[in-house]
N, C-alpha and C positions, 0 to 999 in steps of 0.2 A: 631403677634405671630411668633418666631421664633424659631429654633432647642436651641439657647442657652437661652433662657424663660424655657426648659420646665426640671421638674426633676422627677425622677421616683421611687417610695417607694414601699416597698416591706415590709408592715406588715406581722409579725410569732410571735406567740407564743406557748409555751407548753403545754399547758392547752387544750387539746384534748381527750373527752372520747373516741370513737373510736379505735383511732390511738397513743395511748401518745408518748409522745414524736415526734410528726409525721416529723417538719421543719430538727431534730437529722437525722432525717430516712437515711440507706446507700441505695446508686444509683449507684451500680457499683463503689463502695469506695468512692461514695462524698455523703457529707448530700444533704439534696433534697434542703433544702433552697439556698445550692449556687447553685446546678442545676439553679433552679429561676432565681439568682441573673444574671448568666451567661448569659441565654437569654434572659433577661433586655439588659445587658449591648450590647449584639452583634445588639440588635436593632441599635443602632445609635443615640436616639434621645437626649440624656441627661447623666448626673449623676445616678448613681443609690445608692439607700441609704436604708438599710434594717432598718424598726423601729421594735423594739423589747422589750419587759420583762425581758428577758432572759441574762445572762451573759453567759451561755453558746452556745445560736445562738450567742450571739454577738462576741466569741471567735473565730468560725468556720467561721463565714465569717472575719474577720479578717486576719484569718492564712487561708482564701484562695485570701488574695489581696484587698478586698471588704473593705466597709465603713459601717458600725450597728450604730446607736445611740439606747442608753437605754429609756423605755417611760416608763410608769405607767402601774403596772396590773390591771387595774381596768376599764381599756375603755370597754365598750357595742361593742364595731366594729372594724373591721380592717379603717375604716374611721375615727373613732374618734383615734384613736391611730399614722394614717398617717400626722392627721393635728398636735398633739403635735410636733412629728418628724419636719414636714412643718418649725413651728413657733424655732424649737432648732437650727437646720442648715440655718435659712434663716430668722433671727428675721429683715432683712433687706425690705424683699419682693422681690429680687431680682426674683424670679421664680414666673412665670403669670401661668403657667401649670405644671398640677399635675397629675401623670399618678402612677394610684391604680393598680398594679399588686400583684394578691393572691399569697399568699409566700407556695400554695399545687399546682401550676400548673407545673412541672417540662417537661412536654413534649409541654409547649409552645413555637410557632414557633413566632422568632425573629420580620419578617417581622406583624404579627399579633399587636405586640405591639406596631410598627410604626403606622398603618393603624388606631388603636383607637385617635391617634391624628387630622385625618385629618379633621373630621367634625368640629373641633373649628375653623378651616379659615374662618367658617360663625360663623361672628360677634351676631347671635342672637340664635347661640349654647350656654347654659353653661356646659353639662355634653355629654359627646361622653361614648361609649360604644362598644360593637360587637356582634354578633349574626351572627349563618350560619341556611344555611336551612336543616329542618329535611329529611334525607333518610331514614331511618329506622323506618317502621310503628309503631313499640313498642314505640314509643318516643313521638307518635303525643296523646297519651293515659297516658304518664308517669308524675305522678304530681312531681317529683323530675328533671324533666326536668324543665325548667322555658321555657313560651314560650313569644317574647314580640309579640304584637301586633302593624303596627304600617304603616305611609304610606310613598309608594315611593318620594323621593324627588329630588332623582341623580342616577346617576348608581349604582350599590350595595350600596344604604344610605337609611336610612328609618327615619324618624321623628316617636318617639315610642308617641304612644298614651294611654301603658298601657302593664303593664307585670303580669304574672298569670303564675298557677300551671294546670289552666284549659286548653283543647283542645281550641284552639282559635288561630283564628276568624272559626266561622262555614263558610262551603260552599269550592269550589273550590279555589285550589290555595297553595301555598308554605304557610307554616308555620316554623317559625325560632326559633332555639334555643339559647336562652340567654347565653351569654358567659360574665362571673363578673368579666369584666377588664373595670376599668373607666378613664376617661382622665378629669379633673376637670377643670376650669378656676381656680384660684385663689378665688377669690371674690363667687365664688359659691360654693367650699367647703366650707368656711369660713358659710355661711348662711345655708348648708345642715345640718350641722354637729352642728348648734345652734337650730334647728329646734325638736320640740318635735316628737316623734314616732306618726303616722298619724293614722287614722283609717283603710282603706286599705293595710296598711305595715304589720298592729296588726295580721289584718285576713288572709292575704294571706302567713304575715313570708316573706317578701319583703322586703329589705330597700328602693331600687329605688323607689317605691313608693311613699316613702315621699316626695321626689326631684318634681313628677308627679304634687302630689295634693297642693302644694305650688307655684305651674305655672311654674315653672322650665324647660326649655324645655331639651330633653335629647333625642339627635341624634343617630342611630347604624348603625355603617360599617358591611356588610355584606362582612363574610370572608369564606372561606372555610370547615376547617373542628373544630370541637371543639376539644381543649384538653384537656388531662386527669386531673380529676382536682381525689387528692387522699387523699380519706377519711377513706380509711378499708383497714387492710392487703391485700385481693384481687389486691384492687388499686392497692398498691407497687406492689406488682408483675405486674401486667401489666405493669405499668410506668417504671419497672424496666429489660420489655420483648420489648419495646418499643426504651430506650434507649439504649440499648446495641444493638439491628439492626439497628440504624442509626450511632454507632458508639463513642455514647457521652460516652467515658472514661474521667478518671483523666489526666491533663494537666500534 
């Protein structure tokens, strides 16, 4: 695996009860989805390529520099709509790695999206991920929190043995919060994304799951802090209280 194997997708679309129009959303005069796009691209590790429904995300990253392809509205996931995208810009297989970045996290930090690649250097990783550890008591109780479960295998890496809405693992010790950025091999998108919705995925509202109960092994870099991932006007504001103290204006 190398930096020029790996490409980075970045599914949005419009179809948001919540939030409509959410990827549109302004951030200090930029839509959130190039927010995204931009700290994809300052990671380093690859191309970035926004897949989309929309003719109108696809316009806006456009006319901010960026690369969109058009997909189908009709995907179940931002996975199954990543692998169209995969299979349009890449019907060659050139790209061994596929790094799923959610087109609502606009206060993701660069170096974070690097770091969900590194677990695939072990050849018997298929799916890498991230996760930091809960400080805030409210979260070890919060079922919209996702927590995974899972065991030490390196310095901040854990081999997940299962992710939930429950407080878990009982007893003494760190519990970490799931952060839904994935890094794929090739070959194991390909097989996740043909795989029927599991029984575990159904009940908890999981999709990693499915990856779990299919033997799939799925490593997490433990990173520091989570970011905001924006689902409700509240969000934007924050995201948009957030970015403007670090200073992310319009280029």
């Amino acid at each position: 695996m190398s930096l020029s194997d790996t490409v980075v997708l970045v599914p949005a679309r419009l179809a948001a009860t919540r939030l409509p129009d959410k990827p549109l959303a302004d951030i200090g005069g930029v839509p959130m989805i190039v927010h995204v796009m931009r700290r994809a691209v300052e990671a380093g590790i690859g191309p970035v390529v926004v897949a989309t429904d929309s003719e109108a995300i696809r316009a806006v990253v456009a006319a901010a520099g960026g690369h969109a392809v058009l997909t189908r509205g009709d995907h179940p996931s931002g996975s199954d709509r990543i692998f169209e995208a995969l299979q349009t810009i890449d019907p060659e297989g050139r790209f061994g790695t596929v790094v799923n970045v959610q087109g609502d996290l606009p206060t993701l930090a660069p170096a974070d999206v690097a770091a969900a690649v590194a677990p695939l250097h072990d050849p018997s990783v298929d799916i890498a991920t991230l996760a930091a550890e809960i400080v805030r008591d409210e979260e070890r109780t919060n079922p919209n929190v996702v927590k995974v479960v899972g065991s030490p295998v390196a310095d901040r890496r854990l081999r997940a043995l299962y992710f939930t809405r429950a407080t878990a693992p009982w007893g003494d010790g760190p519990l970490y919060h799931h952060i839904g950025l994935y890094a794929y091999r090739r070959a194991a998108l390909a097989r996740f994304v043909a795989l029927p919705p599991s029984v575990l995925e159904r009940r908890e509202r999981l999709e990693q799951l499915r990856a779990l109960e299919a033997g799939m092994r799925i490593d997490v870099a433990v990173v520091v802090s989570v970011p905001l991932g924006v689902d409700t006007p509240a969000d934007l504001d924050a995201a948009r209280a957030i970015l403007a103290g670090r200073g992310r204006h319009p280029d």
